[in-house]
C-alpha positions as CSV (number, residue, x, y, z in Angstrom):
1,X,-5.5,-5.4,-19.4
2,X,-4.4,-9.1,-19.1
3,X,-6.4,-10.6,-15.7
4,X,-3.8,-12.9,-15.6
5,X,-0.9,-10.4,-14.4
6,X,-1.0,-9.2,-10.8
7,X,-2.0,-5.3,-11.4
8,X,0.8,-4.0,-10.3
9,X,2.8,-5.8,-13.0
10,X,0.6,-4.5,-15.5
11,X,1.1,-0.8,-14.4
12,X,4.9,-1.3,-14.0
13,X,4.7,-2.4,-17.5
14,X,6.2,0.1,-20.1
15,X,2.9,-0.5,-22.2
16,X,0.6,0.7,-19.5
17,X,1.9,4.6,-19.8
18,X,2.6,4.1,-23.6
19,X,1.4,6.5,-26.2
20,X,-1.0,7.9,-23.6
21,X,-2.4,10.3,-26.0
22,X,-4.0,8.0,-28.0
23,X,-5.8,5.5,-25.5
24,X,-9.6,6.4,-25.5
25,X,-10.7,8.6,-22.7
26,X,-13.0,6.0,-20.9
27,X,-9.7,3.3,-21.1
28,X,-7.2,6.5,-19.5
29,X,-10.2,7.0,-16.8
30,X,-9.8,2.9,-16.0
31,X,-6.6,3.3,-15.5
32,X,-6.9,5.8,-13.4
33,X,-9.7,3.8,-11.3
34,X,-7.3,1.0,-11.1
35,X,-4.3,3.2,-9.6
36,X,-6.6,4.1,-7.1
37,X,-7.7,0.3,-6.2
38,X,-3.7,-0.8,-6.2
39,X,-2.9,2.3,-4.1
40,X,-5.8,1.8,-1.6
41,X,-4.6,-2.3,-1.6
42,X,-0.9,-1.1,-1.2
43,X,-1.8,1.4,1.7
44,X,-3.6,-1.0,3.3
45,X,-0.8,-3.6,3.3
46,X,1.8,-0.8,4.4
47,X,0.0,-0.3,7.8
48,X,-0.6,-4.0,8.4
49,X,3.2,-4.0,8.4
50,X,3.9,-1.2,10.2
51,X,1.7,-1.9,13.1
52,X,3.4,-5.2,13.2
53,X,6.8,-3.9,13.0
54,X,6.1,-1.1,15.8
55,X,5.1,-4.0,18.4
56,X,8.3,-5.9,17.4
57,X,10.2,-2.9,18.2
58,X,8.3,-2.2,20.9
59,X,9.4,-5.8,22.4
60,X,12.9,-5.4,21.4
61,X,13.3,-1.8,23.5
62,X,10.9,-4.2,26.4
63,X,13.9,-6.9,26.2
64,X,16.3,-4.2,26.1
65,X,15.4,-2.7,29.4
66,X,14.3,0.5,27.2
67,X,10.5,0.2,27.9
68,X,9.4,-0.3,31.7
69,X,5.4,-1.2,30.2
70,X,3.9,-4.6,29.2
71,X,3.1,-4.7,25.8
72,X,-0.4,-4.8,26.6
73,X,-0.1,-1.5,28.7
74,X,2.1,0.2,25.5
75,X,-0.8,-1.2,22.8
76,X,-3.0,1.8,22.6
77,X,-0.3,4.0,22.3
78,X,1.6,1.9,20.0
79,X,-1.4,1.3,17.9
80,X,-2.2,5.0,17.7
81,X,0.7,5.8,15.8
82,X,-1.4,4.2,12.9
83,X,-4.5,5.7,13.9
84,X,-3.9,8.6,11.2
85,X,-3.3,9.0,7.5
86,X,-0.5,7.6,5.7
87,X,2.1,9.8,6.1
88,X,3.8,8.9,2.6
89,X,0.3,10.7,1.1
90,X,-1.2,8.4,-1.6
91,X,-3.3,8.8,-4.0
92,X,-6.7,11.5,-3.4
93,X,-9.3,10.0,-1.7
94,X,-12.8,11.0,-1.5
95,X,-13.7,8.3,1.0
96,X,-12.2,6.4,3.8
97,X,-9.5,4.0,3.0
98,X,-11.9,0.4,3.6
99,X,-10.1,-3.0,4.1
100,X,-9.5,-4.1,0.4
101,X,-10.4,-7.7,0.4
102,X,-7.2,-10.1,1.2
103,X,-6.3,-13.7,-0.6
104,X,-6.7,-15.9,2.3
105,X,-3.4,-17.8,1.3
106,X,-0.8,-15.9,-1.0
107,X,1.9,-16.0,-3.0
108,X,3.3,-13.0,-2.5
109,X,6.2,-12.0,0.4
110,X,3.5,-9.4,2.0
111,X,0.6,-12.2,1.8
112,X,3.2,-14.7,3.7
113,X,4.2,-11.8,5.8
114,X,1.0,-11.1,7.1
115,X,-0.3,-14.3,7.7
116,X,2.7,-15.0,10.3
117,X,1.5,-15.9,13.7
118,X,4.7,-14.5,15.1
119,X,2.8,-12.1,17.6
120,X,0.8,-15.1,19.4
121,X,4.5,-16.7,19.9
122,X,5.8,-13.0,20.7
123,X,7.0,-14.4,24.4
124,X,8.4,-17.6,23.6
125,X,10.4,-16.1,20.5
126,X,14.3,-15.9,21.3
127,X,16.0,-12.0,20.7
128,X,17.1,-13.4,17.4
129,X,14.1,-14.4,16.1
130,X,12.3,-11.1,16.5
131,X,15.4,-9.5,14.5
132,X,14.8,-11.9,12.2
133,X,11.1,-11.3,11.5
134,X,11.8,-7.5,12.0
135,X,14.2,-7.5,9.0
136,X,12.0,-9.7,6.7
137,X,9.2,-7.3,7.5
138,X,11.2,-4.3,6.6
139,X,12.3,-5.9,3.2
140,X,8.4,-6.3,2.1
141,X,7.7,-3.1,3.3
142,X,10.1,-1.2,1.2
143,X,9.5,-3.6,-1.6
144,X,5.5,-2.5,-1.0
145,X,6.8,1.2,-0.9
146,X,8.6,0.6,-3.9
147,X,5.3,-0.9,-5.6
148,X,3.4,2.3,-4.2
149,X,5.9,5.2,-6.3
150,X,5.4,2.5,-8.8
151,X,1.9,3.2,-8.8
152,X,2.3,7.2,-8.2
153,X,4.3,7.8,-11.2
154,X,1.7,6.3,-13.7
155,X,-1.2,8.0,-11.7
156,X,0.9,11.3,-12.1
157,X,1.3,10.6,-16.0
158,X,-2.4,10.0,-16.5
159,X,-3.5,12.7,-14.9
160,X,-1.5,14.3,-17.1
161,X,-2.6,13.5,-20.2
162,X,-6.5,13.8,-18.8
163,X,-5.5,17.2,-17.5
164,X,-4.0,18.0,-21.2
165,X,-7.8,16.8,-22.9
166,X,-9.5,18.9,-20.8
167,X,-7.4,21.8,-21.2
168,X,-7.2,21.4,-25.1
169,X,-11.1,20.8,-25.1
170,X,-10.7,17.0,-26.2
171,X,-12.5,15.9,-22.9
172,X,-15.8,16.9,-21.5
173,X,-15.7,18.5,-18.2
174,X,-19.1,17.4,-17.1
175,X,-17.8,13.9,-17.7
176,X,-15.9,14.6,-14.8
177,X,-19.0,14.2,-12.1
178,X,-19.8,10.6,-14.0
179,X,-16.4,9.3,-14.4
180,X,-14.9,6.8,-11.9
């Protein structure tokens, strides 16, 4: 893999699913390992962006006259709504989803995204502003969603071909317990 391509560029990369049947067992189970890492990162970044986008709305339906609470009052409830698993599903996971570790500055539209202060300046933005940062949210989530079936389609072709070794014998099953 080249460690100078962002991972996900390297997965959505024709190469990464080509001729699957003849990458080396230990270099399919990698792969595997690394579709797992990308979708616990990509997870991860989909709440951040939800949470904020749900106390964005939440403010809107407040300005609207919709919501009688304080945002404060609304937070636990608000927050709760993130409290279980993803619903999109994700990849299987045998443990916890834990924080993956985050550039402090980025690059990236989520990286920028997450790093705005806009919920410190929540009172003081005008109507338009929170439409604003509601719809620039929305476009890196679905750009992050996009990144995730991305990441599910190669995971689903790999454990294809691992599933095909192990039927056809070309794979040891005890491997299984040592493999990452």
């Amino acid at each position: 893999m080249d460690l100078n391509r962002r991972r996900i560029d390297q997965v959505a990369d024709p190469e990464f699913l080509a001729e699957l049947d003849s990458v080396s067992l230990d270099e399919l189970r990698e792969r595997r390992r690394v579709l797992g890492d990308l979708d616990t990162e990509l997870s991860y970044y989909r709440r951040l962006l939800h949470g904020r986008m749900d106390l964005l709305a939440f403010e809107m339906r407040r300005r609207r006259g919709e919501e009688q609470r304080s945002l404060i009052e609304a937070l636990p409830d608000i927050l709760a709504d993130h409290d279980r698993q993803d619903a999109g599903g994700g990849l299987p996971k045998e443990l916890p989803i834990e924080a993956p570790s985050i550039p402090e500055t980025g690059r990236r539209a989520v990286d920028r995204a997450l790093a705005d202060d806009f919920l410190a300046r929540l009172p003081s933005l005008a109507d338009a502003e929170l439409e604003e940062i509601q719809a620039g949210l929305t476009e890196v989530e679905r750009d992050i969603s996009a990144q995730r079936n991305v990441v599910y389609t190669a995971h689903e072709a790999i454990l294809t071909e691992l599933t095909r070794r192990y039927r056809e014998g070309l794979a040891d099953v005890d491997g299984l317990l040592s493999s990452p």
